[in-house]
N, C-alpha and C positions, 0 to 999 in steps of 0.2 A: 726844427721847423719853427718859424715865427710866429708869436701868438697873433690874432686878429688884430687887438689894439697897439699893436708893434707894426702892423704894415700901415703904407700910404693911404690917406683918405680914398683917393677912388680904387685902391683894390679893396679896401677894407670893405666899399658899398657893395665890390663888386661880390663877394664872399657871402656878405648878406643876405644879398638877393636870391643867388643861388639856393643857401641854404632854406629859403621862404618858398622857394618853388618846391623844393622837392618833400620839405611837411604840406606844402596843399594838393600835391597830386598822392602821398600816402594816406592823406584825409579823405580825397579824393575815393580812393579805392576802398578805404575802408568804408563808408556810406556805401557804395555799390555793392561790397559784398552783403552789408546788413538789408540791404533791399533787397538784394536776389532773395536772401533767407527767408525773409517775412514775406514777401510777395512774391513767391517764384511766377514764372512765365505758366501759363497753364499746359503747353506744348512739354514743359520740360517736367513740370511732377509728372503727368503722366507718366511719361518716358520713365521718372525715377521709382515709380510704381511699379511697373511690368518689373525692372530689375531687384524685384524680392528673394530676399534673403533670408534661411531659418537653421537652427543646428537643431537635430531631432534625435532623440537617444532611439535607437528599433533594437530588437534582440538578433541575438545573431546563432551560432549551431549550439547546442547542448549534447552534452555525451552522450552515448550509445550505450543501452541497458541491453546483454543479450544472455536466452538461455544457456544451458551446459554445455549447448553442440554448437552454439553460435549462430542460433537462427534471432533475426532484431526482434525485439519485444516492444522501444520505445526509443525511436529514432527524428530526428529534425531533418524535416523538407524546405524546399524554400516557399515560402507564402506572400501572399500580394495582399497591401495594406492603402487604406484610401484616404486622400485628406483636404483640406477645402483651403480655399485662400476668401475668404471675403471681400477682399476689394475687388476683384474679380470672380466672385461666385452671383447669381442670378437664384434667386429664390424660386423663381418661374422654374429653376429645374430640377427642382426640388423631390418631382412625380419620378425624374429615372430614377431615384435613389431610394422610390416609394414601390417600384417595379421592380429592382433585382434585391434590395439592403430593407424591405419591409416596410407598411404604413408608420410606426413611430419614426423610424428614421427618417424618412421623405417629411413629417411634420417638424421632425428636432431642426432641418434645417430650408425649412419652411415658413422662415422668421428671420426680421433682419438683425445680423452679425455684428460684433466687433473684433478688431484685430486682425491678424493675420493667420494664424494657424488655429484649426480644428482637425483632432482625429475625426471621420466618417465611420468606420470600421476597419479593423485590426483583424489580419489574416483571414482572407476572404477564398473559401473553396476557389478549385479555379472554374468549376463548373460556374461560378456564380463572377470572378474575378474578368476571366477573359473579354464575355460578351459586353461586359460594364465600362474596362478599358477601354474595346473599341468606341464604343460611343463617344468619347475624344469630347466630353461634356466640359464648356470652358470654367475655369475655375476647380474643376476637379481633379488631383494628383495621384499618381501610386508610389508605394515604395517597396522595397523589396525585402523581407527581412523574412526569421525562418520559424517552422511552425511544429511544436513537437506534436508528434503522431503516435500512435500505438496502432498498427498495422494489422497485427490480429482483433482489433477492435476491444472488447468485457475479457478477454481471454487476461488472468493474471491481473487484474486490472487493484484487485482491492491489495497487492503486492507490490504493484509499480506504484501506486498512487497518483497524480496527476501534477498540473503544473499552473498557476495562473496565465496572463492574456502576456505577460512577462519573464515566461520560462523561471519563475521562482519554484521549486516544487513547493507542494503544500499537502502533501501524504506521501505515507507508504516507503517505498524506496527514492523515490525523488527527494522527500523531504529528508527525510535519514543522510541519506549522499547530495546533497543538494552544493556542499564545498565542494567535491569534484567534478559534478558534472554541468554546473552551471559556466556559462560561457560571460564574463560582462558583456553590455549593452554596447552597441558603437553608435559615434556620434555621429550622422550624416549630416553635413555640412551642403542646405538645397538654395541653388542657383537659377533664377527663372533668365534666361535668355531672352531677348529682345522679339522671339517668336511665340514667346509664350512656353518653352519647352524646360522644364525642371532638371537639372542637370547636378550630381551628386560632385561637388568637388575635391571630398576627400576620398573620397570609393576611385575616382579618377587619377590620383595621383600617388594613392597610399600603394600599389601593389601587392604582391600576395599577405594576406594578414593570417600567422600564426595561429591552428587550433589551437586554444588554451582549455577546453575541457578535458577532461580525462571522460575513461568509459570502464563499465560494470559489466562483469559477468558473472553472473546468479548459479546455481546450485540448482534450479529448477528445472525439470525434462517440460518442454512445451509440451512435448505427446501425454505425460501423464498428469499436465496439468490440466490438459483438455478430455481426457477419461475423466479426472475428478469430479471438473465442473458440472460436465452431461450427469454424470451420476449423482450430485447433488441438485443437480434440480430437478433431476427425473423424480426423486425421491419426493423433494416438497411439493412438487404439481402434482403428483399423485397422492399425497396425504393433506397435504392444502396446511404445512407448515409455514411459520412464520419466517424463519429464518433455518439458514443451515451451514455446517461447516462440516470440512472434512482434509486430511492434511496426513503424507505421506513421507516418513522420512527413513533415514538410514540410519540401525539403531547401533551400527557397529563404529560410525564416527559421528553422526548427530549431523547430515548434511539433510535441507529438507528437499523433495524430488518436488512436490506439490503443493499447494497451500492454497483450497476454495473455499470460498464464502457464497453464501446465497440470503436477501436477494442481489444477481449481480448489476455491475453500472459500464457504460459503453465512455470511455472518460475522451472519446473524439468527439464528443456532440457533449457540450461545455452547458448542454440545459440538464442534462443529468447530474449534474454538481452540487445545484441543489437539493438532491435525496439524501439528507443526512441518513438514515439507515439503513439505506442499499450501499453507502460509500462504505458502512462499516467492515473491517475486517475481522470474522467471527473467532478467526481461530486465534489473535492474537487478544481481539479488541471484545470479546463476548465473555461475562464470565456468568457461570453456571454451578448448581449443583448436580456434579458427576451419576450420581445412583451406586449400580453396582458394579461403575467400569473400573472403579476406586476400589473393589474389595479383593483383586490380588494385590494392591500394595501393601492394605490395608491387614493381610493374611502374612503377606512377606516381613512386614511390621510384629506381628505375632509370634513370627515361628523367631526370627532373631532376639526377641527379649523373653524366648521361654517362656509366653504364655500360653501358648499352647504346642501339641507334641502329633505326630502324625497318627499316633495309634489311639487315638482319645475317639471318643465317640460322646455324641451332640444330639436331643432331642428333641424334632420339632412338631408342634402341634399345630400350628400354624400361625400362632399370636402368643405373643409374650408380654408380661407386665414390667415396663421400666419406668420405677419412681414412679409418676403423677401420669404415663402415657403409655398409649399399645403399642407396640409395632407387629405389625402383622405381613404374612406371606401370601401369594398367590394362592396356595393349598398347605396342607399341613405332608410334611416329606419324612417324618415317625426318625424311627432312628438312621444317623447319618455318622458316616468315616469324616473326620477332616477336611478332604479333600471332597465330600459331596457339597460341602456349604457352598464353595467353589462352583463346583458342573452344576446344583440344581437351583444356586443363589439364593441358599436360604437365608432371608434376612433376622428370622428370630435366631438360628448360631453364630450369626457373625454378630449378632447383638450383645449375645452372653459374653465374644470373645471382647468386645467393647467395656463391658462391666469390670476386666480385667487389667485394664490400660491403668499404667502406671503414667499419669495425665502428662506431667511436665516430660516424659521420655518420648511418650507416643509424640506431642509434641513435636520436640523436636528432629526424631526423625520426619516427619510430615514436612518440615523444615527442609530438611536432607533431601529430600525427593523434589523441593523447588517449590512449595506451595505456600502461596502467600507472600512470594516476590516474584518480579520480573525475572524472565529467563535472557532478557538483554540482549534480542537477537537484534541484528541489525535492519530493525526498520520502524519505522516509528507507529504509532497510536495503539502499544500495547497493555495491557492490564496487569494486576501483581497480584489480583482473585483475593478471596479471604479466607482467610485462620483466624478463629479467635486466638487467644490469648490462654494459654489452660488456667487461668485464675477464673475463667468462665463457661469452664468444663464441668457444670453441676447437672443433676438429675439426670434427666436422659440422654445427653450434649453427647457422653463418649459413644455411646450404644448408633445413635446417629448416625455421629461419624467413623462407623462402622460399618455402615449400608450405604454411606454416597450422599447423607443428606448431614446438612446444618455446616457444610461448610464449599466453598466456590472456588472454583479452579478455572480457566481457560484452556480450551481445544489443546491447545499445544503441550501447556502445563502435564493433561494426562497423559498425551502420547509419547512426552520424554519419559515420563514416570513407568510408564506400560516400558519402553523401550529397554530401561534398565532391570527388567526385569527379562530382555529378551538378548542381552549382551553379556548378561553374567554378573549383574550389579551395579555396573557404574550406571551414574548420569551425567551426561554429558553438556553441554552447554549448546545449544543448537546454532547454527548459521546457514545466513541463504545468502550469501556471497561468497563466491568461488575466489573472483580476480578483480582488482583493482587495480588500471592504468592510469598514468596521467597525463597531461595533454603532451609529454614528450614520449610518452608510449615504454616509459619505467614502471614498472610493477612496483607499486606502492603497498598491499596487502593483499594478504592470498587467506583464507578461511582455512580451518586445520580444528584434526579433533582435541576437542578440552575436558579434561574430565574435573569434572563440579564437585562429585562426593563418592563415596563408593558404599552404596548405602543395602546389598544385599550380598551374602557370602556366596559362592559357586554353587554351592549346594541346594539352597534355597531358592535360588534362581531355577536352577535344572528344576525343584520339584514345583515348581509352580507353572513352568512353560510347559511340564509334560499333563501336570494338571487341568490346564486350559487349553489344552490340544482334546485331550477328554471331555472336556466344557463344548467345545465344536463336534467332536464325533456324537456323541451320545446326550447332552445336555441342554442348556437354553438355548446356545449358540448355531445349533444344528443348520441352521439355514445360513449360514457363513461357509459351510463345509462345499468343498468342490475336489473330484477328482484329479484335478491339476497340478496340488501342492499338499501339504501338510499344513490347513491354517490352525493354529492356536489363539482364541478371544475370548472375551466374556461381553457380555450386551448388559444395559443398561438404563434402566429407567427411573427416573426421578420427578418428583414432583416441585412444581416451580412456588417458591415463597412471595406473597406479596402480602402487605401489611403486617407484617408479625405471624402470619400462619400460613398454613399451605394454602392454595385457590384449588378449588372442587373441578376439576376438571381439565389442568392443564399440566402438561407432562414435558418431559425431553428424550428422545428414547432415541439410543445410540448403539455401536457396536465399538469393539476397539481389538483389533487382534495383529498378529504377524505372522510370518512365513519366508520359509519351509520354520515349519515348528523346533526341529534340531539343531538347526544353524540358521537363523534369523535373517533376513537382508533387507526385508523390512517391516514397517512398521505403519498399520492404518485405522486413522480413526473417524467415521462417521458419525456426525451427530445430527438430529432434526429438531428442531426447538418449534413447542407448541404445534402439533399435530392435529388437526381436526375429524374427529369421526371416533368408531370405532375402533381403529388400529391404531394404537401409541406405545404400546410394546416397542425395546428395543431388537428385541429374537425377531419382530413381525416386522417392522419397519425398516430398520438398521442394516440388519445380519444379510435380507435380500440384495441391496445396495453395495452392499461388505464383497458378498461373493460375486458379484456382478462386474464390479470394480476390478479386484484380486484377476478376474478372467482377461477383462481386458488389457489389463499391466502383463499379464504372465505372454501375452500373445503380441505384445509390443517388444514384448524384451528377449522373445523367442526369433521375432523377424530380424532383431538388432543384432544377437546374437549369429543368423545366417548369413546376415551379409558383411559381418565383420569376417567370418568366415571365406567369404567368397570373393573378400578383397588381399585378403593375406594369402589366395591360392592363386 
């Protein structure tokens, strides 16, 4: 092809020309596009207005927490969520959102906006959602995303833990499993239609979207987890306790059936949330000093290192001189076998058998029994209690902790410790997770028994479970005893340390036993912290709750056992 200055003058103008026209109509156009921009048509913003556009992360299902039989504990519904556009929201209607979403929220947008998206409220009952959608309020959106519930309401609640307004958990078993049972966020991709109607364009085009959470099943009988609760808080409404725990396991693999706390929290109503001390969980997250629930370890401790022998005989007067301090008894119990320090909880013979600790061994068995670290169960905000150090086992420190006092354990801490002593010596590692799936429905971890230490010989186990079955017939424990089993416990009362010394007045009075006493299947401990009144004894308090308990477990698992029965005939 010929260059321009190689063709004839008049094609060469004619070439010119040409190309002069078509840079003035692309000049042309480009000034019109930059005026539409800067000056659009006021007919056409509009227009480009209504067709708003937003990507909004909402939560979507979280996995399913259910008890041992499979009934839901903590399940995701769908929930209706509300959101404003301000270019089209009206301040003037500010009042519906002050009528069903409360007076602060009717003010919060009761004031002129900018932008284009505001959350209103995030998962709205529908008791409250339905009648607010109708209202078809212009400039007001829903969306749909999903809402975790707990369907038996406080039932298990300081176990499950809860979740924020984002399905994060943030306690308990939520937060512990929070990697499996969390679902990520989805992006809804919102579309306003030229009618004004919000239209999801990725929910519309994506089809089925894969669960990707997995789901939990716990180790926990809802039936006796709901005996527990009743029975702890029968107990502190009736003593006008501060707190309470109580927690039921199986002491032949270390599965736990129960786990209450009191006071409890309802984690569906998100105003509850903030009760830092009702959210507490006592039995993992409460540490205490035990009393005398700690002195069959504390004896089982004794008789394995030869310091004392079952035919020895212990004299009590009722108060005893250690180093610089008394410790004294309810009454003075004269002379006692072994085994009565045990049934009449003499604190001045378990004191002398204290004197006798060989510090760095008693120690370390105390160690062996789990005290003074976490037992690592699976679920989060637990405690690891306290042990000193036996380099600060001076003056009256062993004799102490001898009787339950000067040194702190958690609910659970003692009932594994009781436990191996109702199994034949081990202790076990405890778990409240059965089954773990994941979102393709593969069993990823299943709960199994672990044995931690084996910290009493056969024998010494037998004489102390047949010991503390005597402690219930004839002893402190007497009000734990019921014609329905063979309970074996010892009750326990301690006094609570604040500032360096004990407080005049404030106790923790507990029970802690098992059954059938010969063959163990479980194992239960109640505890009341800070009791008001007269009654703070663990025998008064405790041991009535213990057998009350015990009765209603024995008549659950009698009806369980009938109709397992009546479905195999």
């Amino acid at each position: 092809m010929p260059r321009i200055d190689e063709l004839p003058p008049r094609e060469r103008w004619r070439v010119r020309i040409l190309w002069a026209l078509f840079y003035l109509v692309f000049l042309l156009l480009a000034a019109q596009t930059v005026h539409v921009s800067a000056f659009p048509d006021p007919r056409i913003a509009n227009q480009a207005a209504k067709q708003y556009w937003a990507q909004v992360p909402v939560s979507t299902s979280r996995g399913d927490i259910l008890d041992r039989n499979g009934i839901p504990l903590a399940i995701s519904v769908p929930a209706t969520s509300f959101f404003i556009d301000p270019v089209t929201w009206s301040a003037a209607n500010a009042s519906v959102l002050a009528q069903y979403l409360g007076k602060e929220t009717g003010e919060r947008f009761g004031r002129p906006l900018k932008g284009r998206f505001y959350w209103v409220a995030r998962k709205v009952s529908r008791e409250t959602a339905v009648p607010l959608a109708a209202k078809e309020v212009p400039g007001l959106y829903t969306l749909k995303e999903r809402e975790r519930v707990y369907p038996h309401g406080a039932l298990a609640s300081h176990v499950l833990g809860f979740c924020d307004i984002d399905d994060n958990g943030l306690a308990g078993i939520e937060m512990a499993w929070n990697s499996v049972l969390f679902s990520p966020p989805q992006s809804k991709l919102l579309v306003r239609d030229a009618r004004g109607r919000m239209i999801d364009m990725i929910a519309s085009n994506a089809g089925t979207v894969r669960k990707s959470a997995g789901s939990i099943k716990l180790t926990i009988d809802a039936r006796f987890q709901q005996v527990l609760e009743w029975r702890i808080r029968e107990g502190a409404v009736k003593f006008h306790a501060k707190w309470g725990a109580a927690v039921c396991l199986n002491p032949q693999n270390g599965e736990i059936l129960a786990m209450a706390s009191y006071p409890s929290v309802n984690p569906n109503d998100r105003a509850n949330l903030t009760q830092q001390e009702a959210l507490r969980n006592n039995v993992v997250g409460r540490v205490y000093e035990p009393g005398s629930t700690l002195k069959p370890i504390i004896m089982g401790i004794a008789r394995e290192e030869a310091l004392a022998s079952t035919g020895e005989q212990f004299f009590c007067s009722g108060r005893i001189q250690i180093a610089d301090a008394v410790i004294r008894d309810v009454s003075a119990h004269g002379q006692e076998m072994l085994q009565d320090l045990l049934i009449n909880s003499c604190n001045t013979g378990m004191a002398q058998i204290g004197r006798r600790f060989h510090v760095h061994r008693a120690y370390g068995m105390l160690r062996q029994f789990g005290f003074g670290e976490k037992t690592h169960i699976e679920i989060a905000g637990e405690e690891e209690g306290l042990l000193r150090p036996p380099e600060q086992w001076l003056g009256t420190v062993p004799s102490n902790i001898a009787i339950g006092q000067g040194i702190a354990v958690t609910p659970l801490q003692l009932a594994l410790g009781i436990g191996a002593v109702a199994n034949g010596g081990y202790l076990l590692k405890p778990y409240i997770v059965a089954e773990v799936k994941d979102g393709y429905g593969k069993v990823i971890h299943q709960g199994r028994r672990r044995v931690r230490a084996e910290v009493l010989s056969p024998a010494v186990s037998e004489w102390l479970r047949k010991t503390m079955r005597v402690g219930v017939e004839r002893g402190t424990g007497k009000a734990a005893n019921t014609p329905l089993t063979t309970v074996a416990g010892k009750t326990g009362t301690a006094q609570i340390a604040a500032g360096g010394e004990y407080a005049k007045g404030k106790y923790v009075g507990s029970f802690v036993g098992f059954w059938p006493s010969d063959n163990p299947k479980y194992v239960l401990l109640i505890v009341l912290g800070e009791p008001q009144g007269a009654s703070y004894y663990g025998g008064e308090i405790a041991a009535p709750l213990f057998k009350a308990a015990v009765t209603d477990l024995i008549q659950i698992t009698a009806e369980g056992e009938e109709a397992k029965e009546r479905t195999e005939l």
